[in-house]
Structure formats: C-alpha cells, structure tokens
PDB file of N, CA, C and O in Angstrom:
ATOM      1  N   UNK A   1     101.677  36.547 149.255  1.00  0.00           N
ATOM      2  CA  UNK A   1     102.915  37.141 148.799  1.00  0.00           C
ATOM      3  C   UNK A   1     104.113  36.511 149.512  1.00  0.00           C
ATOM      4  O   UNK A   1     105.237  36.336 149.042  1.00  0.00           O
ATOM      5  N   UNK A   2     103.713  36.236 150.604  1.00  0.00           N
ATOM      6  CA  UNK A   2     104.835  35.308 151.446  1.00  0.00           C
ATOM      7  C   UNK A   2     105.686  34.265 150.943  1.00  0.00           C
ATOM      8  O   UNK A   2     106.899  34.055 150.928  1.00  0.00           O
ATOM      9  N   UNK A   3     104.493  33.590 150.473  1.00  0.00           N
ATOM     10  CA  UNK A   3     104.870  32.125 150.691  1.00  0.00           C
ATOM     11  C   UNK A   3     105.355  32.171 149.203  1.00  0.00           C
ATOM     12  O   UNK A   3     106.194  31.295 148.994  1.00  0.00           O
ATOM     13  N   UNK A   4     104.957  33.239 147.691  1.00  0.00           N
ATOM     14  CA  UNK A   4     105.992  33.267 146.809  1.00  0.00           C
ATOM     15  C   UNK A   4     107.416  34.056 147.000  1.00  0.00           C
ATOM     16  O   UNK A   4     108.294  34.390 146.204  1.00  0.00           O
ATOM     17  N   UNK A   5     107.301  34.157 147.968  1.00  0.00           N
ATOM     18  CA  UNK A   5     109.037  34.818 148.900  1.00  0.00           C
ATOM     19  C   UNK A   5     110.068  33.828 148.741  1.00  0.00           C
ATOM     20  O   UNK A   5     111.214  33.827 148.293  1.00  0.00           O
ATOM     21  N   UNK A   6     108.964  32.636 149.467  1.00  0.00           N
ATOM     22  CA  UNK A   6     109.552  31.759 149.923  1.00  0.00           C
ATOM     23  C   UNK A   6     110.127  31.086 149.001  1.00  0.00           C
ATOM     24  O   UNK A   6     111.342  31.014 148.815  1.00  0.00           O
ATOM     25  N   UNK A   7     108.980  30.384 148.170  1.00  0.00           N
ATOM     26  CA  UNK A   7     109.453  29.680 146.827  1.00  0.00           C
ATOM     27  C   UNK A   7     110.518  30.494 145.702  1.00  0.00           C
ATOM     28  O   UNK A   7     111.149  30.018 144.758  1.00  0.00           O
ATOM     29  N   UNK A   8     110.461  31.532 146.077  1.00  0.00           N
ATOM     30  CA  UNK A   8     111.718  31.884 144.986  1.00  0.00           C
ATOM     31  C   UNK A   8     112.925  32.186 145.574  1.00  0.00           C
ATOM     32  O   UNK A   8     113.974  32.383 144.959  1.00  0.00           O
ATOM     33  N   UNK A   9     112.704  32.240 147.331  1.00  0.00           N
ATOM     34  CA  UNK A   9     114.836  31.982 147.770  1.00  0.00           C
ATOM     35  C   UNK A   9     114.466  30.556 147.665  1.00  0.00           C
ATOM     36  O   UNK A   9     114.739  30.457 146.468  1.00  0.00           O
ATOM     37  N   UNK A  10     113.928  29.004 148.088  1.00  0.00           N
ATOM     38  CA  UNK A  10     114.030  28.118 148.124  1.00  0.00           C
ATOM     39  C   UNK A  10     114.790  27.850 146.598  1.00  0.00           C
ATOM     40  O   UNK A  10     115.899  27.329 146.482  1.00  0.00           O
ATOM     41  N   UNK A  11     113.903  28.346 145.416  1.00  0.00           N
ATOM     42  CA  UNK A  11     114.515  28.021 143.923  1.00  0.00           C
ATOM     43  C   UNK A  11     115.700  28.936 143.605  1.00  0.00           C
ATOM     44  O   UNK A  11     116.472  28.393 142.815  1.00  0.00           O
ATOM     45  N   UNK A  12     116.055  30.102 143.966  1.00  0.00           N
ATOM     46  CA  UNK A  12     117.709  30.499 144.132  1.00  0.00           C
ATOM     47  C   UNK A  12     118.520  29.538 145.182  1.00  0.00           C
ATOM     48  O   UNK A  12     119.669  29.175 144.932  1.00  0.00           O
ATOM     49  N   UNK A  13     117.911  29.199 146.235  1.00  0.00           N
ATOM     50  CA  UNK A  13     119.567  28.342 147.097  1.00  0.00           C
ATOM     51  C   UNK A  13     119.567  26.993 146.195  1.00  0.00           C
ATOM     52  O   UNK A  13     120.405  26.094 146.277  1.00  0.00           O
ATOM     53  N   UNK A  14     118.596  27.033 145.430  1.00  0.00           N
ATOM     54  CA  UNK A  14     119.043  25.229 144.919  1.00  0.00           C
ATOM     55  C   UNK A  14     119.669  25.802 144.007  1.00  0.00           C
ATOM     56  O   UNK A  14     120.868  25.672 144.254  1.00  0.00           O
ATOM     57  N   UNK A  15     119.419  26.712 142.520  1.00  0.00           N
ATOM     58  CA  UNK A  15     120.253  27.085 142.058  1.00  0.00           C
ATOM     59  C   UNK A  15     121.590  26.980 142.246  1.00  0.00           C
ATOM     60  O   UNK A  15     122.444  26.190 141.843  1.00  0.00           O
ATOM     61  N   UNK A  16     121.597  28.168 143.109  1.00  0.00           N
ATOM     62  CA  UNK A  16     122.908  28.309 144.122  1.00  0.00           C
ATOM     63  C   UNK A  16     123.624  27.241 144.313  1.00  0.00           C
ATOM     64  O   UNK A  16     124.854  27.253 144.253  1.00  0.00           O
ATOM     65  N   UNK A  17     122.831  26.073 144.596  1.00  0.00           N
ATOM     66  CA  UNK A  17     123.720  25.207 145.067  1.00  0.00           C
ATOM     67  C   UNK A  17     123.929  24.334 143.721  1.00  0.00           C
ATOM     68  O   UNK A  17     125.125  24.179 143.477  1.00  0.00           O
ATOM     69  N   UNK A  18     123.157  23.793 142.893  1.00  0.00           N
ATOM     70  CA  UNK A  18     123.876  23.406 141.380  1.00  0.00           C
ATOM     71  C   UNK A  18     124.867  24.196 140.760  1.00  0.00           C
ATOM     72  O   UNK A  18     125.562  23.634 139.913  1.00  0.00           O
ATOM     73  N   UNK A  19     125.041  25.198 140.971  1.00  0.00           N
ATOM     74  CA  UNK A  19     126.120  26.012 140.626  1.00  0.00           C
ATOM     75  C   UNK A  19     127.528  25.347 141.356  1.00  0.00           C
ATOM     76  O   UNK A  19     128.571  24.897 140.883  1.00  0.00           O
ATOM     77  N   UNK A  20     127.181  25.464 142.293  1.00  0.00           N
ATOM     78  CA  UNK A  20     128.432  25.609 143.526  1.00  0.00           C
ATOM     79  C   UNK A  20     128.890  24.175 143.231  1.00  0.00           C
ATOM     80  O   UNK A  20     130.065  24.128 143.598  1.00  0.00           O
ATOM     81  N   UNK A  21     128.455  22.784 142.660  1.00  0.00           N
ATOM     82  CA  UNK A  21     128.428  21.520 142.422  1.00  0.00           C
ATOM     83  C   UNK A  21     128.996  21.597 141.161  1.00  0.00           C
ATOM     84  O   UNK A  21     129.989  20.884 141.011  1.00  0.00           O
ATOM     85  N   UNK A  22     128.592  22.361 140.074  1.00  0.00           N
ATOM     86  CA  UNK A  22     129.323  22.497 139.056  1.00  0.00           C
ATOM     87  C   UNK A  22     130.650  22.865 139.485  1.00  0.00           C
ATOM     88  O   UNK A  22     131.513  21.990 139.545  1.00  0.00           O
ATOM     89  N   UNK A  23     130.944  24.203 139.825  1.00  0.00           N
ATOM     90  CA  UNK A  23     132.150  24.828 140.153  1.00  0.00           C
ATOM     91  C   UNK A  23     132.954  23.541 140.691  1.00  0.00           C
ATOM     92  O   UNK A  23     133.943  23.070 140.129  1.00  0.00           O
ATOM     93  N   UNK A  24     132.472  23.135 141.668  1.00  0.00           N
ATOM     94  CA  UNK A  24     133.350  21.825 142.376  1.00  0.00           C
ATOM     95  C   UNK A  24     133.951  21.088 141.870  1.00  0.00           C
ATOM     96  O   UNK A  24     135.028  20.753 142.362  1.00  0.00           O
ATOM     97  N   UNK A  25     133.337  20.354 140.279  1.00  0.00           N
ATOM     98  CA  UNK A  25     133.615  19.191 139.278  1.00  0.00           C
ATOM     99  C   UNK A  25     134.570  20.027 138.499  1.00  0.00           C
ATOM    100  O   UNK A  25     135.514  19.448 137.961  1.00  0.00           O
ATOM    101  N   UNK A  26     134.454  21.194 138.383  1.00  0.00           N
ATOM    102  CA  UNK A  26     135.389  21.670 137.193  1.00  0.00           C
ATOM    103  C   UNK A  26     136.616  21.914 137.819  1.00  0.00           C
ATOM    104  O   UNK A  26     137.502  21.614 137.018  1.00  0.00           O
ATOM    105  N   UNK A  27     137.258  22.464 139.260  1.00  0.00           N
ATOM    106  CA  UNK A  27     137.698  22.935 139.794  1.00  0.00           C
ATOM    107  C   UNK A  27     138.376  21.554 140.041  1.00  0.00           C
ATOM    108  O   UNK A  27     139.604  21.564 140.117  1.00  0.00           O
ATOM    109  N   UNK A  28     137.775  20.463 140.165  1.00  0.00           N
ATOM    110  CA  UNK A  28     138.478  19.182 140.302  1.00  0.00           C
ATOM    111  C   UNK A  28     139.365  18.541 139.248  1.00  0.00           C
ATOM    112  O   UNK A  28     140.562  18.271 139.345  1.00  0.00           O
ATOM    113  N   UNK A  29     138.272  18.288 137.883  1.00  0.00           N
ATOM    114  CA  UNK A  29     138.891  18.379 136.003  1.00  0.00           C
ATOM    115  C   UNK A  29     140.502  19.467 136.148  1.00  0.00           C
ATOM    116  O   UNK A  29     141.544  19.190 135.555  1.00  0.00           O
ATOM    117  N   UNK A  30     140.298  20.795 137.157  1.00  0.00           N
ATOM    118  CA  UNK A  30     141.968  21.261 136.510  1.00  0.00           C
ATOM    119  C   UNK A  30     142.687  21.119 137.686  1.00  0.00           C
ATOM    120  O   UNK A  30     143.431  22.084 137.859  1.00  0.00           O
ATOM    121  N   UNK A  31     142.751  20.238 138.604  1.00  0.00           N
ATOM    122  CA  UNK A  31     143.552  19.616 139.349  1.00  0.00           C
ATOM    123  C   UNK A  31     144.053  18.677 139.034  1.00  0.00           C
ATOM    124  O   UNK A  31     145.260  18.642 139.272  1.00  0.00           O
ATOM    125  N   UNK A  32     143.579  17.740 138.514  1.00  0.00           N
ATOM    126  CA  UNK A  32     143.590  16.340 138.312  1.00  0.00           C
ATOM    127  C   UNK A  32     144.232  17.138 136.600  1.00  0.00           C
ATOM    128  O   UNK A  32     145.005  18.059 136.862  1.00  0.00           O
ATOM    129  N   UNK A  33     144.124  17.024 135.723  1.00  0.00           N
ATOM    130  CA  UNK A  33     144.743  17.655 134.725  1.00  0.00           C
ATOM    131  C   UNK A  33     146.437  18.095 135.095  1.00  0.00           C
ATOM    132  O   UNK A  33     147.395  17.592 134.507  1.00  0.00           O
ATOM    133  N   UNK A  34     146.536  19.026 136.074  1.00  0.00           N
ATOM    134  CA  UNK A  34     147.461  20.286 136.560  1.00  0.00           C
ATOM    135  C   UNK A  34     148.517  18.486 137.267  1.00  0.00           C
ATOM    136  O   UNK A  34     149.696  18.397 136.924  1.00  0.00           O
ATOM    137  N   UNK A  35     148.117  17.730 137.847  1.00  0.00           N
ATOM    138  CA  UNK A  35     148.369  17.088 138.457  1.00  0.00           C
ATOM    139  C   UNK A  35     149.184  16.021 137.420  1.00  0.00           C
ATOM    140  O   UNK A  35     150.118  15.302 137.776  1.00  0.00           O
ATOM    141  N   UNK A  36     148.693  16.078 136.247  1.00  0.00           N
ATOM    142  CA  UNK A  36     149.173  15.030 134.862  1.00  0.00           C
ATOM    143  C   UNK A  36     148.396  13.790 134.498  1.00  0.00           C
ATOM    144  O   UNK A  36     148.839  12.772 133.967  1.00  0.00           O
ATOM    145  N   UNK A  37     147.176  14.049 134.872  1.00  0.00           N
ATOM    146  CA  UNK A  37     146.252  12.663 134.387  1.00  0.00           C
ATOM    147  C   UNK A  37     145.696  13.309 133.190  1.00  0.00           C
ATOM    148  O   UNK A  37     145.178  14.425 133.176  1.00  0.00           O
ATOM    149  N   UNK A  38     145.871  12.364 131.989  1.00  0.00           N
ATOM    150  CA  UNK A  38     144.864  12.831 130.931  1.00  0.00           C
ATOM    151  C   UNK A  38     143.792  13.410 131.156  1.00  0.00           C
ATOM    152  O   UNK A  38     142.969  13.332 132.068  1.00  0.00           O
ATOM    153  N   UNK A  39     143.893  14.170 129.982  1.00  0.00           N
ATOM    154  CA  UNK A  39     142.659  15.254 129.963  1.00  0.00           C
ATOM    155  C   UNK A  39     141.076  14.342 129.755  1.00  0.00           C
ATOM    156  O   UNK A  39     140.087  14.788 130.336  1.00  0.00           O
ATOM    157  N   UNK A  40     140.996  13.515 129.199  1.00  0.00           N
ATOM    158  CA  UNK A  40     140.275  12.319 129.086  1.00  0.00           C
ATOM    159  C   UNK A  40     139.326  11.669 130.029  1.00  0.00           C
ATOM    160  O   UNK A  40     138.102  11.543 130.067  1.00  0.00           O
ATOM    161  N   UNK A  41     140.586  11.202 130.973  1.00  0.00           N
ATOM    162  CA  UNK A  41     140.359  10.608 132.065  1.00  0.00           C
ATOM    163  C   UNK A  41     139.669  11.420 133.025  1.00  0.00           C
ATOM    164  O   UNK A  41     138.667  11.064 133.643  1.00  0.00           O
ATOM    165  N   UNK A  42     140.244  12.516 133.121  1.00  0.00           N
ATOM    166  CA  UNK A  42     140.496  13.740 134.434  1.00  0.00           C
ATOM    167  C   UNK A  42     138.898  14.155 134.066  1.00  0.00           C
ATOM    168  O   UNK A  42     138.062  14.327 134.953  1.00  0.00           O
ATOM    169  N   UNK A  43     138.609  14.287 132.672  1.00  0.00           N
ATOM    170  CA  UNK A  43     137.257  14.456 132.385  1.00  0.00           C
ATOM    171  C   UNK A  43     135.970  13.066 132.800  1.00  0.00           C
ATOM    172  O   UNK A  43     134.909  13.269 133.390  1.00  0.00           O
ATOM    173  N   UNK A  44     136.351  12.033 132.411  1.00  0.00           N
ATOM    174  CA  UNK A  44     135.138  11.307 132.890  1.00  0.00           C
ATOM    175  C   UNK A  44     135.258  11.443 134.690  1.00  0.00           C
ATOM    176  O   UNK A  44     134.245  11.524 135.386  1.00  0.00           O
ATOM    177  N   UNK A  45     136.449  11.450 135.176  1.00  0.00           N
ATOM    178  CA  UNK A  45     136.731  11.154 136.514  1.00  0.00           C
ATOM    179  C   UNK A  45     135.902  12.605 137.078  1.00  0.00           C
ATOM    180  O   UNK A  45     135.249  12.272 138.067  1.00  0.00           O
ATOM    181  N   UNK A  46     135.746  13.829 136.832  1.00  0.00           N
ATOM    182  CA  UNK A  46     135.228  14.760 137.009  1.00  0.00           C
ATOM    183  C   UNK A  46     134.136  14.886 137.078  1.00  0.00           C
ATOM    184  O   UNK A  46     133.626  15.521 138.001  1.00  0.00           O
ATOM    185  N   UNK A  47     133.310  14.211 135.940  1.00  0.00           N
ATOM    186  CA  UNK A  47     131.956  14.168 135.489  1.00  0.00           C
ATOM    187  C   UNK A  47     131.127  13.353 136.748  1.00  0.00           C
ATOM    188  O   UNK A  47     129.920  13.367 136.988  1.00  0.00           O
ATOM    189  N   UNK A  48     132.296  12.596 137.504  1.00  0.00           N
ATOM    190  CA  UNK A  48     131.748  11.497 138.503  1.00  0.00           C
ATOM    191  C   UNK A  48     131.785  12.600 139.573  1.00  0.00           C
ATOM    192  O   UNK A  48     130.891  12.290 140.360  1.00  0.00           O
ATOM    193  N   UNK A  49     132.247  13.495 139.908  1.00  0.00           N
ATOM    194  CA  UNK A  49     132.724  14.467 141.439  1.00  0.00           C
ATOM    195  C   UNK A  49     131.612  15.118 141.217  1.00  0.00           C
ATOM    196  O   UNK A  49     131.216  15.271 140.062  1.00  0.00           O
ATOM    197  N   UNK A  50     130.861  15.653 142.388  1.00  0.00           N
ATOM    198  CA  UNK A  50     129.871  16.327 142.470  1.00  0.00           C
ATOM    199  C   UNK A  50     130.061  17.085 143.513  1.00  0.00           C
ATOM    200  O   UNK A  50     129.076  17.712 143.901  1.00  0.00           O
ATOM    201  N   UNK A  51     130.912  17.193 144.005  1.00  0.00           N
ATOM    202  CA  UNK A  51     131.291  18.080 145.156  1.00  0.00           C
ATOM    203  C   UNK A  51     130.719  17.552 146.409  1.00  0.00           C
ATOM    204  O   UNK A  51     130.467  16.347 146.403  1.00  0.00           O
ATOM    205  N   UNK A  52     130.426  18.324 147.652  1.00  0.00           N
ATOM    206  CA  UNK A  52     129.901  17.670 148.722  1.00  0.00           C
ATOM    207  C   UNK A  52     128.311  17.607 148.694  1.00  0.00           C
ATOM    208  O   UNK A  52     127.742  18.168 147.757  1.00  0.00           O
ATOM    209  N   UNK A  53     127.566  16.959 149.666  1.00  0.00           N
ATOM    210  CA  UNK A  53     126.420  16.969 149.397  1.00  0.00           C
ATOM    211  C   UNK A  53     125.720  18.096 149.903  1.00  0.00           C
ATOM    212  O   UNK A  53     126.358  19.065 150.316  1.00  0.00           O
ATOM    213  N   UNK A  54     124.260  18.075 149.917  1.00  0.00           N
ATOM    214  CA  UNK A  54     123.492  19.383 149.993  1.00  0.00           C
ATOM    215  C   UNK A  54     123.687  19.123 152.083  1.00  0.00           C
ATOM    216  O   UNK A  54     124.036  19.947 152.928  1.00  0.00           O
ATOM    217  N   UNK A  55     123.372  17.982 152.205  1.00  0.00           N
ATOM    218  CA  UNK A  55     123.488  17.713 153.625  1.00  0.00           C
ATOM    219  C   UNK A  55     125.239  18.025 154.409  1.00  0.00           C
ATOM    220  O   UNK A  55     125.431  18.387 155.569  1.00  0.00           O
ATOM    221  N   UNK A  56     125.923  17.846 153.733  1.00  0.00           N
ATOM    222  CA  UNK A  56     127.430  18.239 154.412  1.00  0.00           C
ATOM    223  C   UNK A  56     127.320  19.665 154.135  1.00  0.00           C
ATOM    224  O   UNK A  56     127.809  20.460 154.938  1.00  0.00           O
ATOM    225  N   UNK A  57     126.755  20.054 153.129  1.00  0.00           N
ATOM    226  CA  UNK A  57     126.952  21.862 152.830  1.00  0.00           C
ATOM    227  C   UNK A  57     125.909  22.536 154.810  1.00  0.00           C
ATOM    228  O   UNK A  57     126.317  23.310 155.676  1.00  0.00           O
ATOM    229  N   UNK A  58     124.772  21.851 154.724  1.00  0.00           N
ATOM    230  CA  UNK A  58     123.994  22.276 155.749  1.00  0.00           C
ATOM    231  C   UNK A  58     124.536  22.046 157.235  1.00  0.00           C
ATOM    232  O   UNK A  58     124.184  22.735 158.193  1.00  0.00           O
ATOM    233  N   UNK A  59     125.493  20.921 157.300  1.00  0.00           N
ATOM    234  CA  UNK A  59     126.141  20.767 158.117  1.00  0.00           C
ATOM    235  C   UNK A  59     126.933  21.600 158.747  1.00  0.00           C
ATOM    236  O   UNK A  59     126.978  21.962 159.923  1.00  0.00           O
ATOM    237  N   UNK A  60     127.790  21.959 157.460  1.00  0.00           N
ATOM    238  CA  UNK A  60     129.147  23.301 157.548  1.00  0.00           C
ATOM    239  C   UNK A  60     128.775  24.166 158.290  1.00  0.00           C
ATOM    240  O   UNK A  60     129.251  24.340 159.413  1.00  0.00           O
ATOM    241  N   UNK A  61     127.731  24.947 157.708  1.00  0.00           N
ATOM    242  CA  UNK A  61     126.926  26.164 158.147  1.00  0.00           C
ATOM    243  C   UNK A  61     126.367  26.324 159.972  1.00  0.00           C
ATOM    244  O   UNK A  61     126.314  27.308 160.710  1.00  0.00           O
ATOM    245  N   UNK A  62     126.007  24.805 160.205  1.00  0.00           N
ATOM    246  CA  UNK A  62     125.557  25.046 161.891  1.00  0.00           C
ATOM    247  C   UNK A  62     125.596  24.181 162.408  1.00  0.00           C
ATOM    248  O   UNK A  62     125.312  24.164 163.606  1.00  0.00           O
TER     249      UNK A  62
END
C-alpha cells in the first residue's frame, strides 16, 4: 500500500509540475503580447518558454 502512496504523489508532483510549465508559457504569450510583439510571434516565441527546469524548481525549495 506504501509504495502505491508513493507512485501516486510522485505522478501528482509531475503533474503538478506540467501544469506549473504550462502556466509559465502562457503567462509569458501575455507579456510579450501586453508588451506589443505580435500575437504570432509572442505565440511561437512562447511555445519555445517552458518555464524553469524541474532541477531549478528543486533547487528553490532547499
């Protein structure tokens, strides 16, 4: 029973964290927009942002 404990916070923090990577790219798309770069652009340029990595996120923390 443990060790499916385990495996299902391990598969919520990754979740968690594809989420939080999304949020990042979009949150970037209405800056870059807000800022006056085509909506176009601001979109492929977005699609490239992935926010920070899983290793700088683990960093933050401790």
């Amino acid at each position: 029973m443990g060790v499916l404990r385990l495996v299902g916070r391990l598969g919520g923090a990754a979740l968690g964290f594809l989420w939080a990577r999304r949020r990042a790219s979009r949150a970037f798309y209405r800056r870059l927009v807000r800022a006056g770069v085509p909506e176009e652009a601001a979109r492929d340029l977005a699609d490239g942002y992935h926010g920070p990595s899983l290793l700088e996120l683990f960093n933050r923390r401790g």
